[in-house]
Residue frames relative to the residue before (quaternion, step in Angstrom):
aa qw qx qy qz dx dy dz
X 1.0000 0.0000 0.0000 0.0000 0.00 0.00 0.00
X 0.6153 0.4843 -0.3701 0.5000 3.66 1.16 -0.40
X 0.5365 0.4656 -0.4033 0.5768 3.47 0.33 -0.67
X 0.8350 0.3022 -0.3132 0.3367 4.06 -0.53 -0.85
X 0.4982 0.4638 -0.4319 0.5917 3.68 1.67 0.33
X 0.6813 0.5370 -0.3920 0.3063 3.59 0.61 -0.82
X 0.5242 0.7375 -0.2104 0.3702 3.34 1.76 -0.76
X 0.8023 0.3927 0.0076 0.4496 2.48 0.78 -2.25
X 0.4491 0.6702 -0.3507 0.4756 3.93 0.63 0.25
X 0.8056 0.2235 -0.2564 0.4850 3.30 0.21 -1.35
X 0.6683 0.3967 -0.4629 0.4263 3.75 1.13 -0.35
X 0.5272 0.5066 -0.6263 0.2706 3.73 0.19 -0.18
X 0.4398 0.6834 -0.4506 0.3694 3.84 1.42 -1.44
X 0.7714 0.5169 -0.2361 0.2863 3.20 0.33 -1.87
X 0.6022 0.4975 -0.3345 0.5272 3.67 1.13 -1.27
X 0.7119 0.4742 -0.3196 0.4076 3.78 0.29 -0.82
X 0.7665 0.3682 -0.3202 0.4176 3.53 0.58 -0.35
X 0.7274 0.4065 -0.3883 0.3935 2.98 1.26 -0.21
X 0.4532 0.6383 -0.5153 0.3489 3.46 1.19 0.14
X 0.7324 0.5278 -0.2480 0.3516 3.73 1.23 -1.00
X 0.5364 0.6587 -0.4239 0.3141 3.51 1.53 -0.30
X 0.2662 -0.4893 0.7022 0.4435 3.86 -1.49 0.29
X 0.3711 -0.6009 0.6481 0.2849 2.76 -2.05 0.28
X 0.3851 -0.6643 0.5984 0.2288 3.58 -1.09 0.85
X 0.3088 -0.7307 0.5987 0.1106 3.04 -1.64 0.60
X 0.7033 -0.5143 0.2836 0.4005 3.71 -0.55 0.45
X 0.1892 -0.7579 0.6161 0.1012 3.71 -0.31 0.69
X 0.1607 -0.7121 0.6741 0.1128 3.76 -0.84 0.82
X 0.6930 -0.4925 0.4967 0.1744 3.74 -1.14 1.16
X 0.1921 0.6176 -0.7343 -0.2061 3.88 -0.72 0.13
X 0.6140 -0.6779 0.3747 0.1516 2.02 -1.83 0.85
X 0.4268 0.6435 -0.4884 0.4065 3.86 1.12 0.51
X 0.5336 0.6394 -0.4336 0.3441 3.34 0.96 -0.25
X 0.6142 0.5930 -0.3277 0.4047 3.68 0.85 -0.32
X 0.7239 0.4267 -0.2144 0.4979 3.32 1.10 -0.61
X 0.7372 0.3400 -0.4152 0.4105 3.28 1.60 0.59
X 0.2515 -0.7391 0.6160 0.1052 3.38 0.03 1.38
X 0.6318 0.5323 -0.5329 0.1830 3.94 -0.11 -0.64
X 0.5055 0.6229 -0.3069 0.5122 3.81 -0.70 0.54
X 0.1073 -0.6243 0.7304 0.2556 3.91 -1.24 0.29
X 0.2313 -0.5514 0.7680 0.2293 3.46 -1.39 0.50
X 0.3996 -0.6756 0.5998 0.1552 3.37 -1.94 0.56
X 0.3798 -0.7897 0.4797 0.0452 3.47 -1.01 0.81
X 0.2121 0.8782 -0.4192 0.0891 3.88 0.57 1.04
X 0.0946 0.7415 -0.6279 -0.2169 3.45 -1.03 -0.16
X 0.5305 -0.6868 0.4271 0.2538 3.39 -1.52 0.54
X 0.5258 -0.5498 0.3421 0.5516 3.62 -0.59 0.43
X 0.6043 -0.5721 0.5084 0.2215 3.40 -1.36 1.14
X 0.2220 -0.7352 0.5842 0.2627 3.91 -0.71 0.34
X 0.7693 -0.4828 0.2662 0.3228 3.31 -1.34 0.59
X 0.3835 -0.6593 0.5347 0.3638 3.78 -0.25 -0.01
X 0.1268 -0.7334 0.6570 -0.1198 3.87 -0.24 1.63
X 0.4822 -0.3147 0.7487 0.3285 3.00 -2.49 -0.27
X 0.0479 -0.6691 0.7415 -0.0141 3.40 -1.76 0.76
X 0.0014 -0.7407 0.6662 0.0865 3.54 -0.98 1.28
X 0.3100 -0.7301 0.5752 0.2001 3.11 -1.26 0.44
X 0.7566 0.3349 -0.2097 0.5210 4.40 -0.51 0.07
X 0.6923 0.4956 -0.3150 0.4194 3.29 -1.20 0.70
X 0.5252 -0.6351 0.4616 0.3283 3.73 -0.99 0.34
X 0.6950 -0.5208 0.1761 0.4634 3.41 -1.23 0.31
X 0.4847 0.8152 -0.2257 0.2225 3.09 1.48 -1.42
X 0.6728 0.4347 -0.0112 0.5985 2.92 1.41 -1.92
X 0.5533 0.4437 -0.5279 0.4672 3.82 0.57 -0.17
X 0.7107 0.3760 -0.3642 0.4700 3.90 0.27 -1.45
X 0.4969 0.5691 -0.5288 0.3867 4.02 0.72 0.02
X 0.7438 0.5036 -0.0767 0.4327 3.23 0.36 -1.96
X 0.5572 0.4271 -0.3936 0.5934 4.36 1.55 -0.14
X 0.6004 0.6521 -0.3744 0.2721 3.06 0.82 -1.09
X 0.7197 0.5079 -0.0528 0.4704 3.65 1.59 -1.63
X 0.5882 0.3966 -0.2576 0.6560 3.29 1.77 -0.34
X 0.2705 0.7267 -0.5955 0.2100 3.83 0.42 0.44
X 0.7523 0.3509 -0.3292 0.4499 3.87 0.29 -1.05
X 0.4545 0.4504 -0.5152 0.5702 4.40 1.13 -0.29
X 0.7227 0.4835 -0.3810 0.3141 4.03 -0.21 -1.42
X 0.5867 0.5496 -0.2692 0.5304 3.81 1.49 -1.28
X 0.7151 0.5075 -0.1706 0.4495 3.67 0.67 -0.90
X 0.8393 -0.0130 -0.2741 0.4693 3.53 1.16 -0.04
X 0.3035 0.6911 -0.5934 0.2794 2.81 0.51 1.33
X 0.6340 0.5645 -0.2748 0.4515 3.23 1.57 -0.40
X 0.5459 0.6138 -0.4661 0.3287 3.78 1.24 0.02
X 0.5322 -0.6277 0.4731 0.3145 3.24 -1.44 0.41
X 0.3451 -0.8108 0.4720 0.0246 3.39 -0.77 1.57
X 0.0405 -0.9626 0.2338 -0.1308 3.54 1.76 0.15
X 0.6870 0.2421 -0.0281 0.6846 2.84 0.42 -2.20
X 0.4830 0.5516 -0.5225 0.4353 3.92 -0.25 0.25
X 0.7453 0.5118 -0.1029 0.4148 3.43 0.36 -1.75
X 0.7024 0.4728 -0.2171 0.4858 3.75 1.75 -0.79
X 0.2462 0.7100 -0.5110 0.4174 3.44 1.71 0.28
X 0.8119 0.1638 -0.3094 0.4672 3.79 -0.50 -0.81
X 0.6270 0.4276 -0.5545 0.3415 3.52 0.04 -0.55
X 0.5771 0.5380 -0.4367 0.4323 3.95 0.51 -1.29
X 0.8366 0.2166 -0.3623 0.3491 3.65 0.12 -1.08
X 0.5303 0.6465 -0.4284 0.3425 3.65 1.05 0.21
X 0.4886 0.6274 -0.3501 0.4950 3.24 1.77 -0.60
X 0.4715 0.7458 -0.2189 0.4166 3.72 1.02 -1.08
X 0.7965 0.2437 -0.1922 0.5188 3.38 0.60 -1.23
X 0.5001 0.6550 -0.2961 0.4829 2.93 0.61 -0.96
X 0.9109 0.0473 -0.1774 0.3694 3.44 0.05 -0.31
X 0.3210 0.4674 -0.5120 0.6453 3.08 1.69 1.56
X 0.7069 -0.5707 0.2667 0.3216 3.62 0.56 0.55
X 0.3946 0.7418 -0.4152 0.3488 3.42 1.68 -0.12
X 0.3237 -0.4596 0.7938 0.2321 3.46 -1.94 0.53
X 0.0602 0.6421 -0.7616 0.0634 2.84 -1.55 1.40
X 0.0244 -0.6573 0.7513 0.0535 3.79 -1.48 0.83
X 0.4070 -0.7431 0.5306 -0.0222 2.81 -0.65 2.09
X 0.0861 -0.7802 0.5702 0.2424 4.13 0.11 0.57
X 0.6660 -0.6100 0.3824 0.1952 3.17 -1.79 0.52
X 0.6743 0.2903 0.0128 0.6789 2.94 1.41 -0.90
X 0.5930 -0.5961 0.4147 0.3478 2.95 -1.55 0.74
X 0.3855 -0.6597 0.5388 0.3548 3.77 -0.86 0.20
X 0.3275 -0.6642 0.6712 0.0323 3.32 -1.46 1.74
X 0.0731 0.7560 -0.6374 0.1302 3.83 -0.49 1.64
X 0.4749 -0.5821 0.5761 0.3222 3.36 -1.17 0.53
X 0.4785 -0.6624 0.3822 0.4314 3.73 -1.11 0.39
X 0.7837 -0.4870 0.2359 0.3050 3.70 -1.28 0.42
X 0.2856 -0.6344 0.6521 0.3011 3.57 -0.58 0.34
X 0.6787 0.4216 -0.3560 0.4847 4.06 0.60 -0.31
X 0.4092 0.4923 -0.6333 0.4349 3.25 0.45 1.32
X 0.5841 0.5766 -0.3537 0.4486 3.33 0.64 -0.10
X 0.4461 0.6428 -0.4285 0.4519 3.76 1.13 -0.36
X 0.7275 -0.3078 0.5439 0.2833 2.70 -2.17 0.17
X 0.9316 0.0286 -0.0887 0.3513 2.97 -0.18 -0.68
X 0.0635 0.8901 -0.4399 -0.1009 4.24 1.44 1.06
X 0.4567 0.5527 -0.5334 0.4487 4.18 0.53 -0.01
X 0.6574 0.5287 -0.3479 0.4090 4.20 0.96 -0.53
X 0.7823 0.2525 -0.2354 0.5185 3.26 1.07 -0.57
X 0.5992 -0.5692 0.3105 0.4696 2.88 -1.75 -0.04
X 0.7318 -0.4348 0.3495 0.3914 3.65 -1.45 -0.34
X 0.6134 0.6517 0.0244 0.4454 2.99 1.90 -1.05
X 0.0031 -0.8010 0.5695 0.1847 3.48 -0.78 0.51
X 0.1763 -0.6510 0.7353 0.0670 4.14 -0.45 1.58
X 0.3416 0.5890 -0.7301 0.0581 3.64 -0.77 0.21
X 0.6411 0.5809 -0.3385 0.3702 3.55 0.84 -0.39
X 0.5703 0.5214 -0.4428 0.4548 3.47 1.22 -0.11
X 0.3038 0.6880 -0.4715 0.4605 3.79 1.17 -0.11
X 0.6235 0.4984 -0.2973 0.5239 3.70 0.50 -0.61
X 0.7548 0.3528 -0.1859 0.5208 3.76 0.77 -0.49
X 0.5289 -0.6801 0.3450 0.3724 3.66 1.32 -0.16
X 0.3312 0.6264 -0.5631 0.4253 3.74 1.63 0.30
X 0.0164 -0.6661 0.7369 0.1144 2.95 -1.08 0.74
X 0.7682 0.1920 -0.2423 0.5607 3.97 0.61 -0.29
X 0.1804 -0.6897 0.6604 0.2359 4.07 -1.34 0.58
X 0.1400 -0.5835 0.7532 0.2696 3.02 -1.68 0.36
X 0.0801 -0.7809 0.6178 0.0465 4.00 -0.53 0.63
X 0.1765 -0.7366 0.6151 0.2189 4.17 -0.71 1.16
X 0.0742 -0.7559 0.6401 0.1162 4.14 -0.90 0.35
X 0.0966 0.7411 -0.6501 -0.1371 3.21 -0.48 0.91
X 0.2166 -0.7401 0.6142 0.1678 3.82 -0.81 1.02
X 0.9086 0.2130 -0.1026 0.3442 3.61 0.45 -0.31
X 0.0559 0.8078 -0.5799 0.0896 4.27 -0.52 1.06
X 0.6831 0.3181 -0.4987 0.4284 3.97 -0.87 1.07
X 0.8616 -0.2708 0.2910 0.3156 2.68 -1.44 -1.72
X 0.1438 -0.6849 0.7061 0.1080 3.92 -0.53 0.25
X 0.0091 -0.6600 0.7329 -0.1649 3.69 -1.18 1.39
X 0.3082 -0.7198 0.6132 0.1043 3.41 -1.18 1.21
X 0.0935 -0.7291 0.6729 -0.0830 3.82 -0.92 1.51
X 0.0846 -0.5597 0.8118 0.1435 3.30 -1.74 0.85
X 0.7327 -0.0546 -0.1876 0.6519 3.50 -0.68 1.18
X 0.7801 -0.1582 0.3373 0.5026 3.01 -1.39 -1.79
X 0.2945 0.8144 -0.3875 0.3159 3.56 1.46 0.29
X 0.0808 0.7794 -0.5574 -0.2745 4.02 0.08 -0.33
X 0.3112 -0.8406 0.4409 0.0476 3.67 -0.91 0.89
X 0.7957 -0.0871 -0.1799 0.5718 2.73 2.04 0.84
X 0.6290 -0.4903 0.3424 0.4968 4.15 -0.48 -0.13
X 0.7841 -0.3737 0.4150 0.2708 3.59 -0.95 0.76
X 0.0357 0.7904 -0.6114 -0.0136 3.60 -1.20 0.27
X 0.2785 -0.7982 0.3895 0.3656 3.58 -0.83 -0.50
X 0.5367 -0.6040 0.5661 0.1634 3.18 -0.77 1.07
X 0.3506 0.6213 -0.7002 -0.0268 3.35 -1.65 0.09
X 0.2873 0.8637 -0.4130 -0.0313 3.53 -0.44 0.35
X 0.0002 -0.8635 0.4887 -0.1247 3.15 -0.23 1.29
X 0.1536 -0.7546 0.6235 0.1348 4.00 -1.21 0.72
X 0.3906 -0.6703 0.6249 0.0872 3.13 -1.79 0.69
X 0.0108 -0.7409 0.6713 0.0158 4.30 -0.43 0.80
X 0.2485 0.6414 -0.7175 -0.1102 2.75 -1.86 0.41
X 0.2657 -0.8460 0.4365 -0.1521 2.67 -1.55 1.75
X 0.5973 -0.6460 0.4220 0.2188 3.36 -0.98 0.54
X 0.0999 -0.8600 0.4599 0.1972 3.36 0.93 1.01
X 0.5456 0.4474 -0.5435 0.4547 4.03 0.08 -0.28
X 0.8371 0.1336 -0.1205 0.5167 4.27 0.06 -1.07
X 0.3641 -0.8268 0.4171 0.0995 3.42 0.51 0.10
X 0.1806 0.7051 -0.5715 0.3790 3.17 1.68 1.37
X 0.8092 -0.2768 0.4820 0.1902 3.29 -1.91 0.50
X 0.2950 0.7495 -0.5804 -0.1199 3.95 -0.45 -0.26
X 0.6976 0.2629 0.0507 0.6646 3.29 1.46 -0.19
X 0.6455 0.5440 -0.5287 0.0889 3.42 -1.14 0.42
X 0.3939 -0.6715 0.6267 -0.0329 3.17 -1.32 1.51
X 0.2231 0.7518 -0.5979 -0.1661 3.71 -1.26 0.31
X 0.2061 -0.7580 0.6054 0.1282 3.57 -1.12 0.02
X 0.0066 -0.7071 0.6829 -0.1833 3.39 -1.03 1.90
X 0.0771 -0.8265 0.5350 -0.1572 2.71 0.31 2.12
X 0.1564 -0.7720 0.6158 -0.0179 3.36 -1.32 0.59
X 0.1962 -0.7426 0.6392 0.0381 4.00 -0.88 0.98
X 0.1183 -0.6713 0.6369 0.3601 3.36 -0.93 -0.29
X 0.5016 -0.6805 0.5035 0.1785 2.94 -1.18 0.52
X 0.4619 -0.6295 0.5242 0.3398 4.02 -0.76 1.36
X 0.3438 -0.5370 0.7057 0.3089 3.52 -1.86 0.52
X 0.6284 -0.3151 -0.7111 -0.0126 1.31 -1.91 1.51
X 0.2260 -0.7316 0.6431 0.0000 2.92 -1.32 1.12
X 0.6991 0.1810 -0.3725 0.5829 4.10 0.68 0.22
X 0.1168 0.7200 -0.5768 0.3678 3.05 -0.62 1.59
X 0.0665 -0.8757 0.4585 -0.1362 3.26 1.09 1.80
X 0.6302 -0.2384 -0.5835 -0.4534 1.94 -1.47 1.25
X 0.3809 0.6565 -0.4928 0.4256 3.18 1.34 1.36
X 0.2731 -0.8337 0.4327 0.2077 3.84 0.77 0.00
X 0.0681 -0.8578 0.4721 0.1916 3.38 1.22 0.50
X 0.6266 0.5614 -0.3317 0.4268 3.78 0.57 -1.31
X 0.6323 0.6401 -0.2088 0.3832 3.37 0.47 -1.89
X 0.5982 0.6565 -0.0616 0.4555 3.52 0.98 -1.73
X 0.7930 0.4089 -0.0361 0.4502 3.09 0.01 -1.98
X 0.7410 0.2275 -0.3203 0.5446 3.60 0.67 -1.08
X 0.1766 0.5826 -0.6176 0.4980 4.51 0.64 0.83
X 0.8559 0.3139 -0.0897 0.4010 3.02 -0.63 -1.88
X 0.7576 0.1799 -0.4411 0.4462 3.85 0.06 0.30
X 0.6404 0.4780 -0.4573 0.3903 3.94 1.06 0.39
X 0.4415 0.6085 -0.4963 0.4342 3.09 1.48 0.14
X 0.5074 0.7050 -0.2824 0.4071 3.60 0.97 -2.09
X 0.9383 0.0959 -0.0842 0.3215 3.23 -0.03 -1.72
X 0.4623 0.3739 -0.5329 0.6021 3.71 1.09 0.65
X 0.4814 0.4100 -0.6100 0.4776 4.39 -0.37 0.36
X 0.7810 0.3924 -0.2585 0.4112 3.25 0.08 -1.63
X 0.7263 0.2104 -0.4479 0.4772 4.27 0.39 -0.18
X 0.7375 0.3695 -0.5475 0.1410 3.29 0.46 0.36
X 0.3313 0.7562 -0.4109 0.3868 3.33 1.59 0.35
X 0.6279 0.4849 -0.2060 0.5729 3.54 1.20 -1.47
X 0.8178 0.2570 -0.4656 0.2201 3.44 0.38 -0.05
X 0.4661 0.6287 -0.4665 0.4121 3.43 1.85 0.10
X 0.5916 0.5215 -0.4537 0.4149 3.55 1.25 -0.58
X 0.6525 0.5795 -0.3311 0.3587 3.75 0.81 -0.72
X 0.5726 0.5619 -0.2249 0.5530 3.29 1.18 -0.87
X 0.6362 0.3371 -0.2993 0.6261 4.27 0.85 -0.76
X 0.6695 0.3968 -0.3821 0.4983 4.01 0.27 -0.25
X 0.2245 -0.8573 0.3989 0.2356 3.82 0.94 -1.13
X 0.2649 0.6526 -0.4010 0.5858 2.77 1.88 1.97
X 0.3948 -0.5860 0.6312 0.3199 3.50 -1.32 0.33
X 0.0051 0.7559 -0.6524 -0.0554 3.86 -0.68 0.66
């Protein structure tokens, strides 16, 4: 009975917060923004979440059933290396930087209260966030990396599964206008692999594992290519 509270907690968190997010909408770069170098832009990522199982369908009841049965995959990637994720902000910080930008990369991730400009007219433009306090450090623009998602994603009709596992990675990239906190940029990627049979293959899942690590690889690497496309003013 402990274990099925220990479950069930962090997903109800999970169901509630996502019920309260706006959803953002892709933000395309103008292109005049390149020709203003004046300003430091900041460089952040957020702390990375653990690499998990994710089910989708079914009630809650049946999700903390259906983790419960994926324990030894959930134990198994928590232990991959999450690396290439973590090289998102630095790669695109490299980017400016050698378009001529001042960048002050922060150590840490940046702790903001959420945005009073959700309440606008228009909240998918801005950010969720309110940086005004980096203004104190001279950022006048953030780039900020979010990765919200790292493993597997498995479709359930109850406790039913309705097909083999995949991997999941899904992560977005903002830059913002710290004084108004409009949008100048943002790109996401909810990438998905399938995963080769055999894929439960306890207990190192090599497949399971292996195809993680190259959907991580290759959703970092388009979204990098598309902030680079967006500074050149090409689709890449």
């Amino acid at each position: 009975m402990k274990r099925f509270y220990h479950l069930m907690i962090p997903l109800l968190l999970l169901l509630v917060q996502g019920c309260a997010s706006v959803v953002q909408k892709p933000v395309t770069l103008d292109t005049g923004f390149w020709q203003d170098r004046k300003g430091v832009i900041g460089v952040a990522l957020d702390p990375l979440p653990s690499p998990d199982t994710y089910f989708t369908g079914g009630a809650v009841f049946d999700v903390v059933i259906n983790a419960t049965r994926a324990q030894p995959l959930t134990e198994r990637l928590r232990s991959i290396d999450t690396t290439r994720a973590a090289m998102i902000a630095e790669n695109m910080a490299n980017q400016l930087k050698a378009r001529g930008f001042t960048v002050k990369q922060l150590a840490e991730s940046v702790n903001a209260p959420s945005s009073e400009w959700q309440t606008s007219v228009t909240p998918d433009m801005n950010a969720t966030r309110d940086f005004r306090a980096l203004k104190a450090a001279g950022i006048a623009r953030l780039l900020v990396i979010t990765v919200e998602r790292i493993g597997t994603e498995r479709d359930y009709n109850g406790v039913k599964p309705l097909g083999p596992p995949k991997a999941v990675f899904k992560v977005k990239g903002e830059l913002i206008d710290v004084d108004s906190g409009k949008l100048l940029w943002m790109q996401r990627e909810d990438a998905t692999m399938p995963i080769p049979e055999p894929w439960d293959q306890a207990p190192d899942f090599p497949n399971a594992i292996n195809a993680v690590v190259r959907n991580i690889e290759a959703a970092s690497t388009r979204l990098e290519r598309s902030f680079a496309g967006a500074q050149s003013g090409t689709a890449q």
